[in-house]
C-alpha positions in Angstrom: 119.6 88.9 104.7 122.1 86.6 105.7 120.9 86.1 109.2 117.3 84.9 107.8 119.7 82.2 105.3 121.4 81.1 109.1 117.9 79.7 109.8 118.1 76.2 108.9 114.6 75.2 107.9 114.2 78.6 106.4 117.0 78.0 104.5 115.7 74.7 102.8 112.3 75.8 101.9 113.9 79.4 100.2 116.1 77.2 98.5 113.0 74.9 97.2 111.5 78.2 96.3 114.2 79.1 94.1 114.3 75.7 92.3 110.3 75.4 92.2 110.8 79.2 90.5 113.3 78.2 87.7 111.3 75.6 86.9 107.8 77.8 86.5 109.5 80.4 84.7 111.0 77.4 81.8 107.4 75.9 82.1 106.4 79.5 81.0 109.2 80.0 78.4 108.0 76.7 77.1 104.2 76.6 76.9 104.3 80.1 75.2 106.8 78.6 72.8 104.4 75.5 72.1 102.0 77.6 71.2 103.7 79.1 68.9 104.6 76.0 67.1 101.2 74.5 67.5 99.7 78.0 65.8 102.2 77.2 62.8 103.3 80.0 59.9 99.6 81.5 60.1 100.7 84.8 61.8 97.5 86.3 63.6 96.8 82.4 64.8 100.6 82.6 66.7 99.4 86.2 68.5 96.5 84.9 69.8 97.6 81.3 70.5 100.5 83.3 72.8 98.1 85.4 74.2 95.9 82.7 75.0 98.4 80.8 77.4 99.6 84.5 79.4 95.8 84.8 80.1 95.0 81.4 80.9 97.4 82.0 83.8 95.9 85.1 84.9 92.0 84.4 84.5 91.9 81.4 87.4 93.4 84.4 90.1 90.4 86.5 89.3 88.1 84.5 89.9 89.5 81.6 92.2 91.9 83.6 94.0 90.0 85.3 96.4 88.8 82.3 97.8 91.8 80.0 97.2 94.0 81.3 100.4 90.7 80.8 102.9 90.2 76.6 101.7 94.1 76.1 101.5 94.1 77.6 105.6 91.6 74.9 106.3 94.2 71.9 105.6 97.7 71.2 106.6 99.8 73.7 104.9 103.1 71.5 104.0 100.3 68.6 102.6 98.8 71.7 101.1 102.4 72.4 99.4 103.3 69.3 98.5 100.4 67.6 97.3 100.3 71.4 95.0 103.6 70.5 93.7 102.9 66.9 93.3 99.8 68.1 90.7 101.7 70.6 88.9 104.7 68.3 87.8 102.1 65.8 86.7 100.3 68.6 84.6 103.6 69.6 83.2 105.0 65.7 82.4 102.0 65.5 80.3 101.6 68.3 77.9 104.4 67.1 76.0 102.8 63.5 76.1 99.8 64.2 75.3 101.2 67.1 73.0 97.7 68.4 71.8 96.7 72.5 71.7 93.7 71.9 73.8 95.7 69.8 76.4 98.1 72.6 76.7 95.3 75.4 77.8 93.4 72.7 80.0 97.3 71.7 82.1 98.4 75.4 81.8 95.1 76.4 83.5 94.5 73.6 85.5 98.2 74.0 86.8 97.8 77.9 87.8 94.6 76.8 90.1 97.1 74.2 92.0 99.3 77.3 92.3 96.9 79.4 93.9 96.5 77.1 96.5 100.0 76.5 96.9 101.1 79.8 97.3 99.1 81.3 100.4 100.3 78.1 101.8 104.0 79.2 101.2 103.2 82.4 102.2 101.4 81.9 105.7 104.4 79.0 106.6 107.3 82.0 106.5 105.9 84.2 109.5 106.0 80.8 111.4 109.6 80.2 110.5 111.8 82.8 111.1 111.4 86.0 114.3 109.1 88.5 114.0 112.1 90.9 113.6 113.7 88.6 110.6 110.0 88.6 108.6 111.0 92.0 106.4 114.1 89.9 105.0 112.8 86.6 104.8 110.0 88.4 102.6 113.3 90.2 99.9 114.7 86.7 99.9 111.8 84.9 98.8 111.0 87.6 96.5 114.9 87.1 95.5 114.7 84.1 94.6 111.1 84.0 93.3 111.9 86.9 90.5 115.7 86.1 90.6 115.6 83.2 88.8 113.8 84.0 85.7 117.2 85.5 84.1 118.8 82.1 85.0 115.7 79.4 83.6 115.5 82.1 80.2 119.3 81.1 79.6 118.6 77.9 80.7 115.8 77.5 77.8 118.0 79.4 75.3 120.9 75.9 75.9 117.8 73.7 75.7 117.2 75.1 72.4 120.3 74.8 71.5 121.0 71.3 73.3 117.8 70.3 71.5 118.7 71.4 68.3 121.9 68.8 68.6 120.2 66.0 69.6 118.0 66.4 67.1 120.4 64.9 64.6 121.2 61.7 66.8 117.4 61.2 68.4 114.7 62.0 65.6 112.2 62.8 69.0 114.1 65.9 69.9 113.8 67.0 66.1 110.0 66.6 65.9 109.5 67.9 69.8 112.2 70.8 70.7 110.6 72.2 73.5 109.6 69.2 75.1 112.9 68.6 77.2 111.9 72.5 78.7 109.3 70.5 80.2 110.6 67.8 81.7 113.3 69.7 83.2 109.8 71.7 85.0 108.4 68.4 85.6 112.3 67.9 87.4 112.1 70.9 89.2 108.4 70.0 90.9 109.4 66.5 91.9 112.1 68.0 93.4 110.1 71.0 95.8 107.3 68.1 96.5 110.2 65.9 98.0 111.6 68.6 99.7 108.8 69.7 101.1 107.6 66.2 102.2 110.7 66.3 104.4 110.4 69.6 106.2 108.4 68.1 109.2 109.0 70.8 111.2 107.0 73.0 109.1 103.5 73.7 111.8 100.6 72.8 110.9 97.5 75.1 110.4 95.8 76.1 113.6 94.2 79.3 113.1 91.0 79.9 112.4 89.7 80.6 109.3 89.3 83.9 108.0 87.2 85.8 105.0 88.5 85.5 102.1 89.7 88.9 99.8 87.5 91.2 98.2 86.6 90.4 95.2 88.2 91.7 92.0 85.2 94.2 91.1 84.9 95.7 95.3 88.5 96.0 94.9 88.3 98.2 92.2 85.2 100.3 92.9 86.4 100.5 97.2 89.6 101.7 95.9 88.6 103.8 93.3 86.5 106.2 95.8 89.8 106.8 97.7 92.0 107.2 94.9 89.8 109.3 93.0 90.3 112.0 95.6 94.1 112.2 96.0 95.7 113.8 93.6 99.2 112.4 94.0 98.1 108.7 94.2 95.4 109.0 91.2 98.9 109.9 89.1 100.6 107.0 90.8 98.1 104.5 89.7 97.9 106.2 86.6 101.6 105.7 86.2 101.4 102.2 87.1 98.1 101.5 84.8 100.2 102.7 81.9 103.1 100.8 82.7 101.4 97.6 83.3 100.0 98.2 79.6 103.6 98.6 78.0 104.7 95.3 79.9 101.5 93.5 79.1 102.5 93.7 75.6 106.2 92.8 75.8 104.7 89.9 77.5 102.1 88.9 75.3 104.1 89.9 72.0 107.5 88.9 72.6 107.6 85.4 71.2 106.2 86.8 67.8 108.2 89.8 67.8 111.1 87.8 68.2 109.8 85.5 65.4 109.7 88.4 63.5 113.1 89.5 63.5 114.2 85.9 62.7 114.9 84.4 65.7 113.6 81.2 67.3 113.4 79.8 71.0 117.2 80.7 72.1 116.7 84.3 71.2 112.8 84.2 72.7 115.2 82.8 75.8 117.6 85.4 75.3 115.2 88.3 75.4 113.1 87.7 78.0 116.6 87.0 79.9 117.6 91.0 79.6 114.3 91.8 80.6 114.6 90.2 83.7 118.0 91.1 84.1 117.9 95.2 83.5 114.6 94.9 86.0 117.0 93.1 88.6 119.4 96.3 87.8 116.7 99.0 87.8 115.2 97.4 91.2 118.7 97.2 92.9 121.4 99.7 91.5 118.5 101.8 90.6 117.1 103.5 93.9 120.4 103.8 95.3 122.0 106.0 92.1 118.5 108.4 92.1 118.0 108.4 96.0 118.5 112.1 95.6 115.6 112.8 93.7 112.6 113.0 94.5 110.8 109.5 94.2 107.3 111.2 92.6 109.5 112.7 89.7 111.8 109.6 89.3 108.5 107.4 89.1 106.9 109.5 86.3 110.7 109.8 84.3 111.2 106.2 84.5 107.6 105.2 83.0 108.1 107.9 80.0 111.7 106.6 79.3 110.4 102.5 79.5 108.0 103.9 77.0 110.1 105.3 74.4 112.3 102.5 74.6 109.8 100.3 73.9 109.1 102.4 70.8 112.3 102.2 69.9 112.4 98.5 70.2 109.3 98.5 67.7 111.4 99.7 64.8 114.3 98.1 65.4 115.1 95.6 62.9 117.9 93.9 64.3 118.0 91.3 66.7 120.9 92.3 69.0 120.0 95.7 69.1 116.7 95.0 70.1 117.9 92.7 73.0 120.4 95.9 74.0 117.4 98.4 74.2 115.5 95.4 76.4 117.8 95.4 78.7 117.6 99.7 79.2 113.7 99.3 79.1 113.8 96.8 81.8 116.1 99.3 83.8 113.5 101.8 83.1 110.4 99.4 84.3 112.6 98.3 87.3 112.8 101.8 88.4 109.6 102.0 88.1 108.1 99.1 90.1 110.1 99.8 92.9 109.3 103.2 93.0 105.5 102.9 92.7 105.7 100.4 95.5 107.9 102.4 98.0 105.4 105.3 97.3 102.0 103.0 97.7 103.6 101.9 101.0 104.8 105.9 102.4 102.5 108.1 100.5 99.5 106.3 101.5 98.2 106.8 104.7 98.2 103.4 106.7 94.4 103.3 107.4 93.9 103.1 103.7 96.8 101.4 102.4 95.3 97.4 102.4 92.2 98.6 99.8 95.0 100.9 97.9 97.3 97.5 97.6 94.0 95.8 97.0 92.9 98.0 93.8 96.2 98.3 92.5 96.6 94.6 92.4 93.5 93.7 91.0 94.2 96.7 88.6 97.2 95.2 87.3 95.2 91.9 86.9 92.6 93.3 85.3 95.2 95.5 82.7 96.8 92.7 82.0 94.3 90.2 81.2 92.8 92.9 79.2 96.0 94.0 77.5 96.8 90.2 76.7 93.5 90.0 74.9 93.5 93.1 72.7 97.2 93.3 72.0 97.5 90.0 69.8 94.5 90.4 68.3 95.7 94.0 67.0 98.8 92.6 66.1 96.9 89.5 63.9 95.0 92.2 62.7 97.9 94.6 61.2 99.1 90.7 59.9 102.6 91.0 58.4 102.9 94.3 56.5 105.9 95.2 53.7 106.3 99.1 52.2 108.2 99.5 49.2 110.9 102.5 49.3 112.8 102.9 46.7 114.4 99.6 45.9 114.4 98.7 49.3 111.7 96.6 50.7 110.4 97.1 54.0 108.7 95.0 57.0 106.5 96.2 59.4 104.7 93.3 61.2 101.5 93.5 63.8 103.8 92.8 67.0 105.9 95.7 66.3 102.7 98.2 65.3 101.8 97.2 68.3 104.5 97.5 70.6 105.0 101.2 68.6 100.9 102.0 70.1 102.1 100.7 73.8 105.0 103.1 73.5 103.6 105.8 72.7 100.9 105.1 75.2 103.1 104.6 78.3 104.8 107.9 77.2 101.4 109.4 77.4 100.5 108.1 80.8 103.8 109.2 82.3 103.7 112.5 81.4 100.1 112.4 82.5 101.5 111.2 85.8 104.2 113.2 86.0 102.2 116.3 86.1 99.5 114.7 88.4 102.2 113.7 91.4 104.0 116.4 93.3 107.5 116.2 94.5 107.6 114.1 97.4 105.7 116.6 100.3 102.1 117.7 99.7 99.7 118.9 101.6 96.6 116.3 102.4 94.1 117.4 99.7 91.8 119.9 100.7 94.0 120.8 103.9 95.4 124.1 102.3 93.6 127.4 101.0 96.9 129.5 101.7 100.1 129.9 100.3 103.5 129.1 101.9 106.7 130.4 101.2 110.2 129.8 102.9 113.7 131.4 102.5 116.0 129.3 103.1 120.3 129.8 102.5 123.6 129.7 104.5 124.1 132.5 107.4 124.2 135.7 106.9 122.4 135.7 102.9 119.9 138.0 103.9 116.5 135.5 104.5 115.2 137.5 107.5 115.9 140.8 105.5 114.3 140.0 102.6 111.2 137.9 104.2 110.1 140.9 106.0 110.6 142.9 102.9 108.6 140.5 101.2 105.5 140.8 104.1 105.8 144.2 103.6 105.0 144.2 100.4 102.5 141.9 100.2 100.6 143.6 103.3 100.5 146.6 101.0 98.7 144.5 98.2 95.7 143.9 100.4 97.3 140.3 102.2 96.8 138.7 105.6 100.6 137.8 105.9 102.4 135.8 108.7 106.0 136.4 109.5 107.9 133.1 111.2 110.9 132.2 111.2 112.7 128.4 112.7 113.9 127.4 114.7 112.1 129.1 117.4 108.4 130.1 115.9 106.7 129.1 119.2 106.6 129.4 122.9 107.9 125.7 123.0 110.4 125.8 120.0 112.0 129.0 121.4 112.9 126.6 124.8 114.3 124.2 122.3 116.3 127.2 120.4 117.5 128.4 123.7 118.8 125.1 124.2 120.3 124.0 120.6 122.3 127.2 120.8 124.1 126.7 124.1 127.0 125.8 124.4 126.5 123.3 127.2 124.4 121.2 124.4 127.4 121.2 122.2 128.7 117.9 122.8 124.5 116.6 122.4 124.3 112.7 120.3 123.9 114.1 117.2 120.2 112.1 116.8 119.3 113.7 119.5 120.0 117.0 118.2 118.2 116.2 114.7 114.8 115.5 116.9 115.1 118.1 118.9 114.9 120.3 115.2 112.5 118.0 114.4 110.1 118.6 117.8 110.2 122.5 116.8 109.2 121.8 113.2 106.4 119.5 114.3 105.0 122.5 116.8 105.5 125.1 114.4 103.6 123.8 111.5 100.7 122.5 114.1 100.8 125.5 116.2 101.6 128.4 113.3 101.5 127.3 109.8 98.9 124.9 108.9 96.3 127.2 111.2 96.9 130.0 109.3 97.1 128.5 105.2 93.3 126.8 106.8 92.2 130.4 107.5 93.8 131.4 103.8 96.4 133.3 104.6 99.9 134.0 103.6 103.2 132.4 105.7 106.5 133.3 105.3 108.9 131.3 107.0 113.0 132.2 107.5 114.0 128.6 107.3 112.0 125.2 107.1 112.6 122.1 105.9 115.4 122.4 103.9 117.8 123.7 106.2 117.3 120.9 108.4 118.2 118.6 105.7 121.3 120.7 104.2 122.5 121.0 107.6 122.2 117.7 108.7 123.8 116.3 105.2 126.6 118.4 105.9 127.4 116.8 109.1 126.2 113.3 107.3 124.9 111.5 110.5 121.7 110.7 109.5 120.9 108.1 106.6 119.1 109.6 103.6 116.2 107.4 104.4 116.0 108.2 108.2 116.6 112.4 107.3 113.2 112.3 104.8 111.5 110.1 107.2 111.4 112.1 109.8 111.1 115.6 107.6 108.1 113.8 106.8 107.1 112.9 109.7 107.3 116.1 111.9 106.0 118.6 108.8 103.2 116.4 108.2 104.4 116.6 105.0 103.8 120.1 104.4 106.2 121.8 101.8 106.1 125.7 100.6 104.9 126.7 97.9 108.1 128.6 96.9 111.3 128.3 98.1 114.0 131.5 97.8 117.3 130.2 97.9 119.5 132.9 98.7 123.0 131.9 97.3 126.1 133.9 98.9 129.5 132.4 99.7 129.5 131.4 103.5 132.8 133.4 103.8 130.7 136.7 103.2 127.9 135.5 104.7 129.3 134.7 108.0 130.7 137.8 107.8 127.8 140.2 107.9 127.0 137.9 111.0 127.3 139.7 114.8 128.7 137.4 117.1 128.7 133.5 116.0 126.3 130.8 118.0 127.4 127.6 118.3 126.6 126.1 114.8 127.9 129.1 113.2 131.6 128.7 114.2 131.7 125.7 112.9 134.6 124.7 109.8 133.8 126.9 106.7 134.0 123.5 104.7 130.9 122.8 106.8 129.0 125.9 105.5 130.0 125.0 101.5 128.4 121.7 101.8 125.4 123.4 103.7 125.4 125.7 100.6 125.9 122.9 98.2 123.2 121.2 99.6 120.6 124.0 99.3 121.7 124.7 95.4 121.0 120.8 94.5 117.9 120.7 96.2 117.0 123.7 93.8 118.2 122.3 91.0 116.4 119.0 91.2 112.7 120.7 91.7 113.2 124.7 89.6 109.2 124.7 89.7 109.3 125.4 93.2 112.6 127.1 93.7 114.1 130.3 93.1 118.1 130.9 93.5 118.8 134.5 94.1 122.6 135.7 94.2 122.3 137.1 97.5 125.6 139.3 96.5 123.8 141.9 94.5 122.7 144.7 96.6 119.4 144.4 98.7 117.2 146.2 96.4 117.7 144.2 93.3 117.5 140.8 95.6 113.8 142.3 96.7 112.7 143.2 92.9 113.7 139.5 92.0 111.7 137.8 94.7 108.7 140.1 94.3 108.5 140.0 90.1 108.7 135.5 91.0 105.8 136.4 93.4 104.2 138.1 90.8 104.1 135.3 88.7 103.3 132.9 91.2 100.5 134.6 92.0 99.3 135.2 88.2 99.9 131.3 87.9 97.7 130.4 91.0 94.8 132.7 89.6 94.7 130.8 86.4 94.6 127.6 87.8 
């Protein structure tokens, strides 16, 4: 990311960026808190008056957006930009002027369409700025400093409350107005990114031609719907991500009341949407990185069911700092799962398909929230402000918390509904498998070949068509490449090298042997797949995590067994039922524990589709272990 920052114009219109963002996010911080104080003590008035402003910035992208990005291409981009910004301090300077409700919708609205012009300006100038080969990090900065800064402008607004508050007592305007000096500090921020802008003459004018604009909202939908609706795995990803966008569509729309609730004012509003921000900074960065061993399907459904208990929890919670500590965990929880959904949308999905899948899951989340913004205040004004006598003790339970209790709930719902819609990170394409696939997988010498044949044998008796395979080495071609990983001439082989040689064999087998046969509905059993690869080549830790499952992927079109049987000896007595040793197995014995280390956590993380067997019982009772799971599996597969 560095290298991008070295670019010098780059560097001035990311910084501009960043300035131009604090100032939107204290613009929003401050409109919603107007609101509030235009609405007055009449409770269901504030909810809706809150509500009104978060829609009035999402209604003009509905129905202006699509078109907005195809007129802005038409002009000179900077002019585009700083004209844009030109408008939107001008909006901003005078809603405290004019300082009437209706003037506040009409700027808040009117400055959103500026901003819709303004921002596929900003967005088409970067490719034209930086190398092809820089784009993917000038695209993290810009989103850095975009999302960044709204931690920094929510403390910013808590001191202006407070700085307020203190000039209050010296300048009566301050004491009548508190926000207002929130919005001339916006007003600040969008003289300064016009200016800056203006100066940046390097930045090329539009020459292209112009395109068609996006799809609208409602082809969006229904285009994407048609694909989605027949995939399981991404039909519980957007079902995830529809649930979460409901949870966060109600912080959003409920937090200045909520806060109001609990007895604080503008600093703590400040305050809490600060740790939102900042625990979804933490769950985005820190969060992928801790859970990169898990399977990203599983972490995605996890992360929406724990944001939405959370945010139960924060419903009930009566005090003010413990409210803003379980913000902070929720926003973890939410930032796990935005980044998450995304990384899936952009490798699950196959490429031909992924524009109208970004397409419906952004006019989704539009849509959600918009609809979300509407319905959640005006359940919340609804409720009204509620008190339950117990005992002695009085109790208050207000419309923003009932309904933050409902979106809770609700996104607990939806996770566990999405949870059990998404697999674990390698399916099968829907409708590419009648069969059933099974692999045993363990260190040398366990006892896979043994008990896989044993296993055929068995199931050939039951009235199965049954293939017996084994990698590497299931075809003509892979048994070349066995011959060849075996020899000791290959020894000294770049160890990448090596990894796609494994990974040529896997890519034959499963075209040549396995997907053929689970088409034609029969049974494979496989001694080895994709497991060992990965155990193996973790224990030699060569390969990045991300580069290992991207090319598992890859060359097993993403084809995982049904069952896996671990078969868990020590490598010690393994290796010593072995003959004599090949090449990999004389390697260090410390190399073997990890190999077997590696095979138990992948186990552990998925037990639906594992089975660990102590291969150090005697052969017979391994067998009865692995056939009484089959039985099961097989019950299991008839009832479904």
């Amino acid at each position: 990311m560095r290298g991008v920052l070295a670019i010098p114009i780059f560097r001035k219109l990311w910084w501009n960026l960043g300035v131009s963002s604090l100032g939107d996010w204290i613009g929003l911080l401050a409109t919603t808190a107007l609101a509030k104080e235009f609405a007055g003590d009449n409770y269901a008035k504030a909810n809706v008056a809150i509500a009104g402003i978060f829609m009035l910035r999402l209604l003009p992208s509905i129905f202006i957006g699509p078109i907005a990005g195809v007129i802005a291409d038409r002009f000179d981009r900077r002019r585009v930009m700083y004209i844009g910004d030109v408008l939107r301090a001008l909006f901003t300077f005078s809603i405290p002027l004019i300082h009437e409700f209706w003037w506040l919708y009409t700027a808040t609205a009117m400055g959103e369409i500026v901003t819709l012009f303004w921002g596929p300006a900003k967005d088409a100038t970067v490719p034209n700025l930086v190398p092809r080969e820089r784009l993917q990090a000038a695209n993290q900065v810009s989103l850095l400093a975009a999302y960044g800064s709204a931690p920094i402008a929510a403390i910013l607004f808590s001191l202006m409350a407070v700085v307020s508050g203190a000039l209050a007592s010296v300048l009566p305007f301050f004491k009548a107005n508190p926000v207002d000096l929130a919005f001339y500090i916006d007003t600040a921020t969008g003289v300064y990114s016009a200016i800056t802008i203006y100066r940046l003459k390097a930045i090329p004018k539009n020459r292209g031609r112009i395109g068609q604009g996006a799809p609208g909202i409602t082809k969006a939908l229904l285009d994407g719907w048609k694909f989605i609706g027949k995939t399981r795995d991404i039909r519980g990803l957007v079902i995830g991500m529809f649930g979460a966008f409901v949870a966060a569509g109600a912080v959003i729309g409920l937090g200045r009341t909520f806060v109001g609730d609990l007895g604080g004012g503008n600093a703590a509003y400040g305050l809490l949407f600060g740790v939102l921000f900042a625990g979804l900074a933490v769950g985005m960065g820190v969060g992928p990185r801790v859970l990169e061993k898990f399977p990203k399907q599983r972490i995605f459904g996890l992360a929406i069911i724990f944001a939405g208990g959370l945010l139960a929890l924060l419903a009930v919670v009566a005090n003010l700092e413990i409210a803003l500590l379980v913000t902070i965990a929720l926003g973890a929880c939410a930032g796990v799962a935005w980044v998450t959904g995304f990384t899936l949308l952009g490798s699950d999905v196959a490429d031909d398909v992924r524009g109208r899948t970004f397409a419906f899951v952004q006019s989704l989340i539009r849509v959600t929230l918009l609809l979300v913004l509407a319905m959640a205040p005006a359940l919340a004004a609804a409720v009204g402000q509620r008190k339950f006598g117990v005992g002695r003790a009085v109790l208050h339970f207000n419309g923003s918390e009932a309904t933050l209790l409902l979106g809770g709930v609700f996104a607990v719902v939806v996770g566990v509904v999405s949870y059990r819609q998404m697999g674990d990170g390698m399916q099968a394409p829907s409708g590419a498998r009648k069969g059933i696939f099974i692999a045993f997988e363990g260190v040398d010498g366990a006892g896979k070949s043994t008990q896989a044949a044993a296993l055929k044998t068995w199931l050939e008796a039951r009235g199965h068509t049954v293939i017996l395979t084994h990698e590497p080495g299931g075809t003509g071609f892979g048994r070349q490449l066995r011959r060849l990983l075996s020899d000791e001439s290959t020894a000294d082989i770049a160890p990448r090298a090596e990894a796609l040689l494994y990974a040529a064999d896997r890519a034959d087998h499963v075209y040549e042997v396995i997907r053929p046969a689970l088409d034609r509905g029969e049974i494979v059993i496989s001694d080895r797949y994709v497991d060992s690869f990965i155990a193996y080549e973790e224990a030699g830790r060569v390969l990045s995590d991300e580069d290992l499952l991207l090319l598992v992927r890859w060359a097993s079109e993403a084809l995982v067994p049904n069952l896996t049987v671990v078969l868990d000896i020590s490598p010690t007595i393994g290796l010593g039922r072995c003959g004599e040793l090949d090449r990999m197995e004389r390697k260090p014995i410390e190399f073997h524990e990890r190999v077997r280390r590696s095979f138990r956590q992948m186990a552990h993380v998925q037990p639906n589709r594992y089975l660990i067997v102590d291969a150090n019982q005697p052969e017979e009772v391994v067998t009865e272990i692995i056939r009484k799971r089959f039985e099961e599996f097989l019950a299991n597969a008839e009832k479904k």
